[in-house]
C-alpha positions in Angstrom: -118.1 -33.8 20.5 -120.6 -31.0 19.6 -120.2 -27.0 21.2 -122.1 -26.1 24.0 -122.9 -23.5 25.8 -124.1 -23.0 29.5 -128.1 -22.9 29.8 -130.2 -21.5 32.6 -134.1 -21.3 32.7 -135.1 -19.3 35.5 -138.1 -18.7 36.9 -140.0 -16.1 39.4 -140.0 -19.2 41.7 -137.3 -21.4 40.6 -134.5 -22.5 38.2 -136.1 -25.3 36.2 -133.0 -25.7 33.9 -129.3 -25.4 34.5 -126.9 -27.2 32.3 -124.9 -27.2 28.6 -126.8 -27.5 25.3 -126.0 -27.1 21.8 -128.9 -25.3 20.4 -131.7 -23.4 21.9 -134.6 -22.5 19.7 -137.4 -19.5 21.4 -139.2 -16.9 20.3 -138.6 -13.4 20.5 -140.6 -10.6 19.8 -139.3 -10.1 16.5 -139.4 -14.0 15.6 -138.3 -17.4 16.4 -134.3 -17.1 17.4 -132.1 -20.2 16.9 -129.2 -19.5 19.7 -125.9 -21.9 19.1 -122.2 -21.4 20.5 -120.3 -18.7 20.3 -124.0 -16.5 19.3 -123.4 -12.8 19.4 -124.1 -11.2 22.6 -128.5 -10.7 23.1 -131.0 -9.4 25.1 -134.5 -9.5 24.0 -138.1 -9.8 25.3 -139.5 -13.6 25.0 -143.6 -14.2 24.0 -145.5 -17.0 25.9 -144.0 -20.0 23.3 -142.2 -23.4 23.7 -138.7 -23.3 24.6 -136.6 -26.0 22.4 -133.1 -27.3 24.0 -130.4 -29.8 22.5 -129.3 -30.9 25.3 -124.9 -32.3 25.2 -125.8 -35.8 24.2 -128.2 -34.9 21.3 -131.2 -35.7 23.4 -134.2 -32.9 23.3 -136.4 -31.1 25.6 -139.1 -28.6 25.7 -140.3 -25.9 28.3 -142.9 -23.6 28.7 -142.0 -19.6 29.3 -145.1 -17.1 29.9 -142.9 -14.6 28.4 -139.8 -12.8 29.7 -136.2 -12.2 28.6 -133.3 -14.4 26.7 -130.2 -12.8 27.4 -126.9 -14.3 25.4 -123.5 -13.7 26.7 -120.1 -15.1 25.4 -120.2 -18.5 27.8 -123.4 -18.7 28.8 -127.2 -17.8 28.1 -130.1 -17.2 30.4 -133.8 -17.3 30.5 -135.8 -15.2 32.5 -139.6 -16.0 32.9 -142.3 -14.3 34.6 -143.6 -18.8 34.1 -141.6 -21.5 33.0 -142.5 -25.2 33.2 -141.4 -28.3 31.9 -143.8 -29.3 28.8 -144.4 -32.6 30.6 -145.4 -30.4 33.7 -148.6 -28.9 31.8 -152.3 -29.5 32.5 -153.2 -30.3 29.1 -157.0 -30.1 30.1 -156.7 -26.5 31.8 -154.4 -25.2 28.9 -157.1 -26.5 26.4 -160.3 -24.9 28.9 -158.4 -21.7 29.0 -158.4 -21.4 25.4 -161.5 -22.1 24.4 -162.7 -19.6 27.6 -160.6 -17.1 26.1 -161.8 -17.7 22.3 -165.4 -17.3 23.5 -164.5 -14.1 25.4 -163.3 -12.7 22.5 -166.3 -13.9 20.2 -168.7 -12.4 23.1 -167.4 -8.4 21.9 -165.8 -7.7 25.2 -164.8 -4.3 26.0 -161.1 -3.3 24.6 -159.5 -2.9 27.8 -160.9 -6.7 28.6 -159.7 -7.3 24.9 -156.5 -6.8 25.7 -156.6 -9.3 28.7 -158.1 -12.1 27.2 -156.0 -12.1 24.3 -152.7 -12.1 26.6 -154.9 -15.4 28.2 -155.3 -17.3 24.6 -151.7 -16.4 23.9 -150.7 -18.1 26.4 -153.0 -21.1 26.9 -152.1 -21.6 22.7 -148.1 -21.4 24.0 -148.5 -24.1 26.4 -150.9 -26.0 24.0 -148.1 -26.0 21.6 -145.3 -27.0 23.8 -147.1 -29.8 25.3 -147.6 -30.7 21.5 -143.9 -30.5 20.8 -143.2 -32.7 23.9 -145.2 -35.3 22.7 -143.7 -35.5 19.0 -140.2 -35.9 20.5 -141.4 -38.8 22.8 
C-alpha cells in the first residue's frame, strides 16, 4: 500500500476536499510543486491553476483554486482558496466567454490600472480552462 498524507481543500465558502492522497501536484508562485509524503514543511502563495490529487486507491482528481496558499506540515497538507471547485463543477462556456472578454480587453489598449484587472480575469478563466481540460483527459 502506497504513503499518504491527509488532504484538505478549503474554500472561503466550503471544504470541497478532505481525505488521504499520495501525490498532490499545484502551482506555486515560483512553479509547479509535486507534494508527496513525508514533504518538508511549506507555505507558499498558489496562482489560479488546476489542482492534481492521487487519491489512496490510485484513482485521480482535479480542482480548480483562484489562487491562495498550500501549506505542508508533517501529517497533513492544506489548501486555502480565495475559489476552489471541482473541475467537473466548471462552466465550460463562461470560463471560455471570460477569456476571450478578457483577451479582447487587452487587445482594446486599456488603461494600466484596468490592465492589471483584466489580466488577473484571463488568468483565471485560462486556469479553469485548463483544469476542466485535465478533467476530461483522465475520464
Amino acid at each position: 500500500m502506497a504513503m499518504t498524507v491527509h488532504c484538505d481543500i478549503v474554500s472561503a465558502e466550503e471544504k470541497i476536499f478532505e481525505g488521504l492522497v499520495e501525490t498532490i501536484v499545484c502551482e506555486g508562485e515560483q512553479g509547479e510543486l509535486g507534494i508527496k509524503p513525508k514533504h518538508a514543511p511549506l507555505l507558499t502563495r498558489l496562482n489560479p491553476a488546476p489542482v492534481k490529487l492521487t487519491l489512496q486507491n490510485g484513482k485521480e482528481e482535479v480542482y480548480y483554486v483562484s489562487g491562495g496558499f498550500l501549506e505542508v506540515q508533517p501529517e497533513v497538507v492544506t489548501i486555502l482558496a480565495d475559489t476552489a471547485l471541482r473541475a467537473n463543477d466548471i462552466d465550460e462556456a463562461a470560463a471560455e466567454k471570460a477569456k476571450q472578454d478578457a483577451e479582447q480587453a487587452i487587445a482594446d489598449k486599456m488603461a494600466e490600472a484596468e490592465f492589471a484587472q483584466v489580466a488577473a480575469d484571463l488568468a483565471r478563466a485560462a486556469a479553469q480552462l485548463r483544469t476542466l481540460r485535465e478533467f476530461k483527459r483522465k475520464k
